[in-house]
Steps between C-alpha positions, in 0.01 A plus 500: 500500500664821381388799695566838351422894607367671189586868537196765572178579318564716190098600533549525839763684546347798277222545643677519844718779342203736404303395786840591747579798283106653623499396847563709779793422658805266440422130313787220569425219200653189589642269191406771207572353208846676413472460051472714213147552538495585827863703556331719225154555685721602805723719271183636383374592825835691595493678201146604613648636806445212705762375796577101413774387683600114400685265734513101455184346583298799593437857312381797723260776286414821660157559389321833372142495555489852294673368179872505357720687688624639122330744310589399187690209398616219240410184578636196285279225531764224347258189371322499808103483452457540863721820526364651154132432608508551899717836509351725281156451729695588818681821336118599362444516892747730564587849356759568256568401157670169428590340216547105413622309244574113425748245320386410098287198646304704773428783275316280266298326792181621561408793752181638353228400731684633794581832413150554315361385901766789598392808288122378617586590812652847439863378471720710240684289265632461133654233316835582337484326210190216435194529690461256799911378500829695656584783495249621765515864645262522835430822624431482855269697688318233725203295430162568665333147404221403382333185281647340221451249236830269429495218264831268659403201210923584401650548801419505882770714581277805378207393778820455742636899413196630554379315836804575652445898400179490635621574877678755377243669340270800723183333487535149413495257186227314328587260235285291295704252291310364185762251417818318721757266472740379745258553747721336825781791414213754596446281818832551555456865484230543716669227779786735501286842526348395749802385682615863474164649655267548155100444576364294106203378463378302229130442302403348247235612288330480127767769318791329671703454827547813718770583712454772738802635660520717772727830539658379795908525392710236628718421810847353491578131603735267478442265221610133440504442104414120416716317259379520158227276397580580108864414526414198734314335202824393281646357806158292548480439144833323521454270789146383330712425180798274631468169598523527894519875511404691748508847649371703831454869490483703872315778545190372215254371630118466627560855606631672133355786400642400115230338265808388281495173804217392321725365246574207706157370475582512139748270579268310707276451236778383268610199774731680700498442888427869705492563793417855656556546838526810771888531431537435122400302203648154402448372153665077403461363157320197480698439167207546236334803455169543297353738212215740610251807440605749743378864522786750589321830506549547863888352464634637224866571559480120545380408172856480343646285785196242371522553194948371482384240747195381279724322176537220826136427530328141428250724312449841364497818739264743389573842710172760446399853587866672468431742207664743783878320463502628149553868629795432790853546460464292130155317359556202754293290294651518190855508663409151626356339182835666322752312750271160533483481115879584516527183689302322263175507710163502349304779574168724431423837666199745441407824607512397889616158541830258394422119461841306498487128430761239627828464337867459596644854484848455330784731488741688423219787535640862564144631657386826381431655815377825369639698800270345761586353811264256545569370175864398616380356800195314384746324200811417760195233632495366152832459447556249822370249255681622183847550413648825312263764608612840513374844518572839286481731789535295836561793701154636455419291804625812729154646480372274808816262545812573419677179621211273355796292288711472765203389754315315267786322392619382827080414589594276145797295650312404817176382373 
């Protein structure tokens, strides 16, 4: 039994940022996530004016209920979604003028619904170049609140922006959301609100689901961050695939906030053994594993870990509801039926769904990995069971894990 710490919640870790960055008082976050994603959300917040002091194993944020302690700055959101998405909503709190931009990739994900929820509510912005990407100017002046309409069918992360502005806001937030996917990350937000001293409540009714937040700001805390439940999946993956394999992850477990855990009952389905307990998940391979139907709506960042896994099957793997992985860091759908055909696997894909039947991947394979992490890690499970795979940009992995090779690797030898 291999046991191994996965390093802190990417999602997590953001939202802990913002939420730390508009408490009152001094937040200590304990195991942040230290990768490209999130050094560059806590570079952001410094260049808002923000005190973030980093020391191993714990970060210390001096939060600023009234907004950045800038009035104007430059904030370079690298390829984070998180950081591109979560900061211009906190600056649109405050009062100054502050301008963001992105990497290539980021710029051409989508930001549209988000900032057309912002100007609703009175915020002053423009788009630099192509309406709803980076380059975003926000003009700050405060927000009073309000009701809104947000359709989140692309992203969650817009619902997330906007729930956590909603203390921040004089008189409170409404939100009626028409349309949502990855619905346990929003859980995750509002576990973590709350945690910080935000009042939600939450009603469904015929036009939609409507969150109603409260104008309460936040309080600082200290904050555990989980492991990641995303980057747990390729080491869970990997024990269900070898013979005899098997892996324990701390710090996972019957308590997660993270919907990504859910992916083990994927594996459950399949034939591996889980087991879910207070302290952490276990997942054994039984040594088979079996095709399915399995909706991923609510697990999406998952659906590439399945989908390298899935050439293994006794019978096809058919993954559905994921029309929202074609606009992350790369079209995760087609990046996956690129690389399995690569390996000389048969598969179909339509407009939201990728059906890959079983085969015996065979290398050499360089994998196209398009410049997206999960891409890397999701085809280093594949190539446990095939010889000569390689990757044309293995570093990309420093967005969430930037020793995954060496880690993974060494997870490889023992199982």
């Amino acid at each position: 039994m291999t046991v191994i710490d996965i390093p802190g919640s990417k999602s997590v870790t953001a939202r802990a940022l913002f939420l730390a960055a508009a408490a009152e008082g001094t937040t200590t976050l304990l195991r942040p996530l230290r990768s490209d994603d999130t050094e560059g959300f806590a570079e952001g917040l410094k260049a808002l004016g923000y005190a973030v002091r980093q020391e191993p194993g714990a970060w210390h944020i001096e939060g600023r209920p009234a907004g950045p302690g800038a009035g104007e700055a430059d904030v370079y959101c690298r390829d984070g979604a998180t950081t591109a998405r979560f900061l211009p909503a906190l600056a649109a709190a405050g009062h100054g003028t502050f301008r963001f931009d992105a990497s290539a990739q980021m710029r051409r994900r989508p930001l549209g619904p988000l900032t057309t929820a912002l100007r609703e509510l009175g915020v002053d912005l423009a788009h630099g170049e192509r309406e709803g990407h980076h380059p975003l100017t926000v003009h700050g002046h405060g927000i009073k609140g309000g009701a809104i309409r947000l359709d989140a069918g692309q992203s969650s992360q817009y619902l997330t922006a906007l729930l956590m502005l909603g203390p921040l806001t004089a008189e409170g937030l409404a939100i009626t959301v028409t349309d949502l996917v990855s619905e346990p990350y929003v859980e995750i937000t509002l576990a973590m609100m709350r945690a910080f001293g935000a009042r939600i409540a939450r009603e469904d009714g015929p036009e939609g689901r409507t969150y109603t937040v409260a104008p309460t700001g936040y309080r600082a805390t200290t904050y555990a961050i989980e492991p990641d439940a995303s980057t747990s999946s390729y080491f869970f993956a990997a024990a269900a695939l070898v013979p005899g394999g098997a892996v324990t992850v701390p710090g996972l477990g019957t308590g997660a906030l993270q919907g990504d855990l859910g992916f083990v009952d994927v594996l459950r389905r399949m034939g591996a053994e889980v087991e879910i307990g207070d302290s952490g998940t276990t997942v054994r391979s039984t040594g088979s594993l079996h095709g399915l139907t399995v909706n991923m709506r609510d697990i999406s960042d998952t659906m590439p870990t399945l989908a390298a896994l899935a050439p293994f099957a006794d019978g096809p793997v058919r993954i559905e509801d994921v029309a929202n992985t074609r606009v992350k860091e790369c079209d995760r759908l087609d990046a996956c039926a690129e690389n399995l055909r690569r390996l000389g696997i048969d598969v179909a894909t339509g407009p939201d769904w990728i059906e890959i039947r079983p085969g015996t991947p065979a290398g050499p394979v360089e994998i196209a990995t398009h410049g997206d992490h999960r891409i890397v890690m999701s085809f280093a499970v594949t190539a446990l069971r095939t010889p000569g795979v390689t990757f044309d940009d293995p570093g990309c992995v420093r967005k969430t894990f930037p020793d995954f090779h060496t880690v993974f690797a060494a997870f490889a030898r023992g199982l």
